[in-house]
C-alpha positions in Angstrom: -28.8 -43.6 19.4 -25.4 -43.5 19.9 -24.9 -45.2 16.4 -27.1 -42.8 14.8 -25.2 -39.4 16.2 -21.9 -41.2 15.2 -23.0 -41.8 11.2 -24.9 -38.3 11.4 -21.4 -36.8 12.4 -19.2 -38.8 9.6 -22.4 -38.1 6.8 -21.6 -34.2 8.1 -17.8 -34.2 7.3 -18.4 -35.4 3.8 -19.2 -32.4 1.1 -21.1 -34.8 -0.8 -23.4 -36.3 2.1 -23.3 -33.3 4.4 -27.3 -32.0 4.8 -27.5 -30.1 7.5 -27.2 -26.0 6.6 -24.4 -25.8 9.7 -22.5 -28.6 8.2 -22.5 -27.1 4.6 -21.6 -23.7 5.9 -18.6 -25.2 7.8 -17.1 -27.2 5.3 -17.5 -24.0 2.8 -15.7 -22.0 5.6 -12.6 -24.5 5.5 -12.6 -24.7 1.5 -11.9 -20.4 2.4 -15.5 -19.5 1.2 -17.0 -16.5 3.1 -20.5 -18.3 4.0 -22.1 -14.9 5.1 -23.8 -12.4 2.7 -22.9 -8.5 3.4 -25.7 -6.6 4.9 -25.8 -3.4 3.9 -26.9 -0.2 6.2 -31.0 0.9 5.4 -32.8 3.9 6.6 -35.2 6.1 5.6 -35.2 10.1 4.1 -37.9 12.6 2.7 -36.9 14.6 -0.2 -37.8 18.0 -0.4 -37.9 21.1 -2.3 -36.5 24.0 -0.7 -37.0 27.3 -2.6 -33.6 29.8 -2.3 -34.8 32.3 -4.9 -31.7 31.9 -7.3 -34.3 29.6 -9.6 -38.0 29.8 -11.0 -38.3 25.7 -10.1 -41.9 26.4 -8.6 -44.7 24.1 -10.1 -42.6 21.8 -11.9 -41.9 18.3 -11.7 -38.8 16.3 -11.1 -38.2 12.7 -11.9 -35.7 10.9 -9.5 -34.5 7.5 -10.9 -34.8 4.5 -8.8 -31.2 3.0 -7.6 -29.6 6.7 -7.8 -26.5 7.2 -5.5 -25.6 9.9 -3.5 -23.3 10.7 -1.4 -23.4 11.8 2.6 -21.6 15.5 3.1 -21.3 14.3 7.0 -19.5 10.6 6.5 -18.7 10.5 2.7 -20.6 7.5 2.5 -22.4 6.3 -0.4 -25.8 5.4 -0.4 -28.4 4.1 -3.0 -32.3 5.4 -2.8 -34.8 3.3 -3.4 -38.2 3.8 -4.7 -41.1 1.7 -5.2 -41.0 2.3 -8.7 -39.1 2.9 -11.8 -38.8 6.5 -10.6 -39.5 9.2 -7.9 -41.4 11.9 -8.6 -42.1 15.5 -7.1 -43.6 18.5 -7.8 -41.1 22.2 -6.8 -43.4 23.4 -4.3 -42.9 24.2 -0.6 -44.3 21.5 1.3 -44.2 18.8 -0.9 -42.3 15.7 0.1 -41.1 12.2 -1.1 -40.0 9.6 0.8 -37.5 7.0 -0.1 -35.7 4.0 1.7 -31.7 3.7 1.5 -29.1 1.4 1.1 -25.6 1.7 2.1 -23.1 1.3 -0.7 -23.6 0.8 -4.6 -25.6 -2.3 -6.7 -23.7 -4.3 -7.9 -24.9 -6.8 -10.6 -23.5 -10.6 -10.7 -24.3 -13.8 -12.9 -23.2 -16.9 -14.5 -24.7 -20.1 -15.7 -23.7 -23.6 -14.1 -23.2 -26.6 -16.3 -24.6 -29.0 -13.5 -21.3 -30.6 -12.2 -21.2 -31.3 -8.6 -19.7 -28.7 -6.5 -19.2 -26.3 -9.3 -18.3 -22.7 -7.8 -17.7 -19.0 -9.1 -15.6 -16.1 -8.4 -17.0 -13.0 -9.4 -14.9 -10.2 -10.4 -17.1 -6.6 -9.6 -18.9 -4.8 -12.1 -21.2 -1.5 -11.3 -24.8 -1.9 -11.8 -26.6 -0.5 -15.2 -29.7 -0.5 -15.7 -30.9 -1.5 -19.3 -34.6 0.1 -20.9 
């Protein structure tokens, strides 16, 4: 047993024979990768119509795009909503309601195309999300 912990610890400082998820990570972490994906802040909101008089919005309908960002008044976050759909939608009436999931912060859209070489890496440079119809 002893033998087998001693070539399961050498196989594990090795890039190319390392197997286990904890080895990986840790040799990624000395090569100055960050190993951990961002998580972003969720929650949940309802959007509603509220009528101030200024505006004859009653009865119609508004189309909210999915992935729209706003921004908090309190924090001066951003946030992204998220729909189960292409859109929201919501008729101007009193009492009507939507409800949407957050996101903190903005999508972002990444990719590239290996060539199959053995430890290739990338370094993305940031773009902002848009979304193509």
């Amino acid at each position: 047993m002893i033998f087998y912990y001693i070539e399961d610890s050498i196989t594990g400082l090795n890039i190319r024979t390392a197997y286990r998820p904890d080895q990986i990570k840790g040799l990624a972490m000395l090569a100055g990768h960050d190993t951990a994906r961002p998580i972003a802040a969720r929650g949940a909101c309802e959007i509603y119509y509220v009528d101030t008089g200024n505006y004859q919005l009653n009865g119609l309908v508004c189309y909210i795009p999915n992935k729209t960002k706003v921004t908090c008044k309190r924090n001066g976050l951003t946030y992204t909503i998220l729909f189960g759909a292409n859109n929201g939608k919501i008729t101007m009436n009193s009492g009507n309601r939507l409800a949407a999931n957050l996101i903190q912060g903005e999508i972002k859209l990444q990719s590239a195309t290996g060539t199959g070489q053995a430890l290739q890496s990338f370094n993305f440079a940031e773009r902002n999300y848009h979304e193509v119809d």
